[in-house]
DSSP file (Angstrom, degrees, kcal/mol; ACC not computed):
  #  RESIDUE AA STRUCTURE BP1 BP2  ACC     N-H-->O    O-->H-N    N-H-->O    O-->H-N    TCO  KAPPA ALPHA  PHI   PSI    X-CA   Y-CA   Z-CA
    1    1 A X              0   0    0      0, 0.0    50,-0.2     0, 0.0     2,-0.2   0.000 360.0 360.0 360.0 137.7   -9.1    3.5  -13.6
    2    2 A X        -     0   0    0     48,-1.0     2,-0.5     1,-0.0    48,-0.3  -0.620 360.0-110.0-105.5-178.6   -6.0    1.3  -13.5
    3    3 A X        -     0   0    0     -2,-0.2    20,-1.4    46,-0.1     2,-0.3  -0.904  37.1-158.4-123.8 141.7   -5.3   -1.3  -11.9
    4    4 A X  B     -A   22   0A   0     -2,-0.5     2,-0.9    44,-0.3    18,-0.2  -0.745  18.0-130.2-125.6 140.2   -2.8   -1.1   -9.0
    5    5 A X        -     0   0    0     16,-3.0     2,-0.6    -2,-0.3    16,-0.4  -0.632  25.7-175.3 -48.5  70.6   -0.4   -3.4   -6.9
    6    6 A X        +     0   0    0     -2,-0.9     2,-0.9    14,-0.2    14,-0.2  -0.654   5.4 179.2-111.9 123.7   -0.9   -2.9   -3.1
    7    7 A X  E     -B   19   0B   0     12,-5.0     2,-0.9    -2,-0.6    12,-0.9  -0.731   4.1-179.6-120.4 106.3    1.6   -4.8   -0.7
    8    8 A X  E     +B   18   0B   0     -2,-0.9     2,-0.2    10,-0.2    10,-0.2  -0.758   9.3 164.9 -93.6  84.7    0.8   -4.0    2.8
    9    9 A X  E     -B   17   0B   0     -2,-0.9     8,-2.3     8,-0.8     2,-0.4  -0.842  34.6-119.0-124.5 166.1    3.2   -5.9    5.4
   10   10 A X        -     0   0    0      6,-0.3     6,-0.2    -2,-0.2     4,-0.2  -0.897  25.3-139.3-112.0  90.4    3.8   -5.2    8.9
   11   11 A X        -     0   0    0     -2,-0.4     3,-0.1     2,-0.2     4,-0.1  -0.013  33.5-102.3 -58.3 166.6    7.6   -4.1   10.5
   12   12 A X  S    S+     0   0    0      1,-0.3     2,-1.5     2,-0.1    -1,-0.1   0.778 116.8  69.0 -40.2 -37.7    9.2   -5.2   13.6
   13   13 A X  S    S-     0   0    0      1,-0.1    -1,-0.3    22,-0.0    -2,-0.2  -0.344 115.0-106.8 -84.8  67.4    8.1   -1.9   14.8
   14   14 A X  S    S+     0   0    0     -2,-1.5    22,-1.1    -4,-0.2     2,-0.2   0.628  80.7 132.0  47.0  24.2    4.6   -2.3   15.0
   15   15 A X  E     - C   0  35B   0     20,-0.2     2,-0.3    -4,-0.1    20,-0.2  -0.343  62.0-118.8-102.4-166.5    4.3    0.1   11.8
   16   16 A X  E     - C   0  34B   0     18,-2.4    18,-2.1    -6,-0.2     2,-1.2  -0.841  21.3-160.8-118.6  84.5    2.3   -0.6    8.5
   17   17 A X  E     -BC   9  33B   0     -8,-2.3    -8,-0.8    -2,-0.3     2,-0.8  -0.423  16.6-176.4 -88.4  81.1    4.9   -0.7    5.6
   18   18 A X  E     +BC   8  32B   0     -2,-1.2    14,-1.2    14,-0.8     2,-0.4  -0.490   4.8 179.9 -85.6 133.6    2.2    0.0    2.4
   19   19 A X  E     -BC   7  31B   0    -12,-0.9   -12,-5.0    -2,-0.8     2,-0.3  -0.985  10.2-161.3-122.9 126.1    4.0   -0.1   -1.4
   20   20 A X  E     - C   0  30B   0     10,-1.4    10,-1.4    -2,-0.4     9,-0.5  -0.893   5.6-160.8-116.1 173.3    1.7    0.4   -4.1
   21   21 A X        -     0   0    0    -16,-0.4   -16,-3.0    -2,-0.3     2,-0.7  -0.947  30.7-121.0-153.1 129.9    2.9   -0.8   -7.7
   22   22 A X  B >   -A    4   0A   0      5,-4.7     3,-0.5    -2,-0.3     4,-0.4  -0.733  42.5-136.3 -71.8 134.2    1.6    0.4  -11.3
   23   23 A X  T 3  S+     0   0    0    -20,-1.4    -1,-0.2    -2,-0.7   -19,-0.1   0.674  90.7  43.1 -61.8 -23.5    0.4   -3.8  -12.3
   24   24 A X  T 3  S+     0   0    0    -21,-0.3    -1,-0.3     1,-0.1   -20,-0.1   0.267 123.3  24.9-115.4  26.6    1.7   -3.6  -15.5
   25   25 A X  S <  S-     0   0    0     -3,-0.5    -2,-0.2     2,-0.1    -1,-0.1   0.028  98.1-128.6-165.8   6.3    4.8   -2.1  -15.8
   26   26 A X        +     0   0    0     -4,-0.4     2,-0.2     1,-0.1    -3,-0.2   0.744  52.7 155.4  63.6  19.7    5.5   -3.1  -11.9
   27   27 A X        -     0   0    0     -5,-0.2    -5,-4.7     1,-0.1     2,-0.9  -0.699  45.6-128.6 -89.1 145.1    6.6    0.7  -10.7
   28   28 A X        +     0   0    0     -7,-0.2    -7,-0.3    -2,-0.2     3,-0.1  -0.747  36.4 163.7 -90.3 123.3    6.3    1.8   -7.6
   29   29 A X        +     0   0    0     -2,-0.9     2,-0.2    -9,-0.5    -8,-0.2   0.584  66.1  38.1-116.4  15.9    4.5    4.8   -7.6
   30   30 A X  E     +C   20   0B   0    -10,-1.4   -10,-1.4    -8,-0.0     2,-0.3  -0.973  55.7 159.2-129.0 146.7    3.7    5.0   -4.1
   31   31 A X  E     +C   19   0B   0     -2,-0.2     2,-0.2   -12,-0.2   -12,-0.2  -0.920  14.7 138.3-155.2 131.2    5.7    4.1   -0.6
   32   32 A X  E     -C   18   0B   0    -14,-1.2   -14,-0.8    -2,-0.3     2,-0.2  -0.661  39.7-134.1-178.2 145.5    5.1    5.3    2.9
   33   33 A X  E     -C   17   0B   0    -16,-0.2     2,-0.4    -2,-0.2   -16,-0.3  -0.567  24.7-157.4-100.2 129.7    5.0    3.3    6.8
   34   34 A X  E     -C   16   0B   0    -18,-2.1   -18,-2.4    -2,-0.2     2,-0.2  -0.983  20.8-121.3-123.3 144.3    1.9    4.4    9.0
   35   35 A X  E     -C   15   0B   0     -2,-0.4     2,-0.3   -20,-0.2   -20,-0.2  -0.403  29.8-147.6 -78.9 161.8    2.2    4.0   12.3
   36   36 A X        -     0   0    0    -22,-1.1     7,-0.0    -2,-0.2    -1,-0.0  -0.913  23.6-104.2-142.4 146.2   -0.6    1.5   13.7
   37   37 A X    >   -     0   0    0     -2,-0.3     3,-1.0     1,-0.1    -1,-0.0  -0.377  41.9-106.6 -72.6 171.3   -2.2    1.6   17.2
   38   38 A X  T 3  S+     0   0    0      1,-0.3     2,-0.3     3,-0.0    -1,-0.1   0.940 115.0  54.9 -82.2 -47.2   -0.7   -1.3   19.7
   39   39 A X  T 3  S+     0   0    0      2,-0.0     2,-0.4    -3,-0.0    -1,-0.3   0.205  90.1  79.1 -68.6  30.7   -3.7   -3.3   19.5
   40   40 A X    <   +     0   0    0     -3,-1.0    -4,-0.0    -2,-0.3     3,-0.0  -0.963  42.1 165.1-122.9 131.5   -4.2   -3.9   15.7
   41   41 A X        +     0   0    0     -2,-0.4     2,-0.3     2,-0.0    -1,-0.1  -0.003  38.9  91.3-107.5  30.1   -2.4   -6.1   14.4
   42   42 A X  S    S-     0   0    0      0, 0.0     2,-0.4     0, 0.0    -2,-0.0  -0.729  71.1-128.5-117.1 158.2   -3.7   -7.0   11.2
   43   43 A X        -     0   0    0     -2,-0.3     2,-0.2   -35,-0.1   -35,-0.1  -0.909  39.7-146.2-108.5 113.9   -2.4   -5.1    8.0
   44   44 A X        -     0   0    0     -2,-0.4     2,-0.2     1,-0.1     0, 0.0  -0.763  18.7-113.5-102.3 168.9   -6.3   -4.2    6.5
   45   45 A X        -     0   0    0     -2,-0.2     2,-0.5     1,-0.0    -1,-0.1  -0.409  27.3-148.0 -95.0-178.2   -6.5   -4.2    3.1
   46   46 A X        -     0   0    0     -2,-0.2     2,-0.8   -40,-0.1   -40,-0.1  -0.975   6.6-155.1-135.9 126.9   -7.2   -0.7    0.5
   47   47 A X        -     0   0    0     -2,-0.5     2,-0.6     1,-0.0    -2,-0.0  -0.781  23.3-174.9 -94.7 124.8   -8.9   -0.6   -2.5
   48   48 A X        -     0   0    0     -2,-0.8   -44,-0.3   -44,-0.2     2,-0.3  -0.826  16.2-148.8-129.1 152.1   -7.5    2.5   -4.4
   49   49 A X        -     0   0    0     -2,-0.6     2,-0.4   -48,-0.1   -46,-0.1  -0.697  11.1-165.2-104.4-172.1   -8.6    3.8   -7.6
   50   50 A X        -     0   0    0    -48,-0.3   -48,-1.0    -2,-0.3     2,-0.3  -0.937   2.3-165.6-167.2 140.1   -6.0    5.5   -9.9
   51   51 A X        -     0   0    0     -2,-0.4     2,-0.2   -50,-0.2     3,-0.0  -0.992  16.3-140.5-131.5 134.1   -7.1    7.8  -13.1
   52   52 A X        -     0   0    0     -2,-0.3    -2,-0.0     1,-0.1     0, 0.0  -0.650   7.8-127.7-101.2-172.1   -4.7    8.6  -15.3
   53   53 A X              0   0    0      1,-0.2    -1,-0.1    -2,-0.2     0, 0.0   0.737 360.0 360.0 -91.3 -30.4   -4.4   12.1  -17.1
   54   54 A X              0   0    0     -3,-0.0    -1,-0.2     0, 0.0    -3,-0.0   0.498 360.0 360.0 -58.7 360.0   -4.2   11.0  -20.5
């Protein structure tokens, strides 16, 4: 399991903007906005686990 970057902020539009990032070598290997119901406003956080193939 590696260990991953996850930066989870909050748009004008009421979306969920999440970027995750390889920690060591700082790549993004993930990006993508989820939309969020109109009452939550908190950004929660995600543990993800990551395997490589090698």
């Amino acid at each position: 399991m590696n260990h991953v970057l996850l930066i989870c902020s909050i748009t004008e539009s009421s979306s969920v903007h999440v970027q995750i990032y390889r920690s060591v070598t700082i790549e993004k290997i993930a990006e993508e906005s989820v939309l969020m119901h109109s009452s939550n406003t908190e950004c929660q956080s995600a543990s993800i686990e990551c395997s490589d193939s090698t």
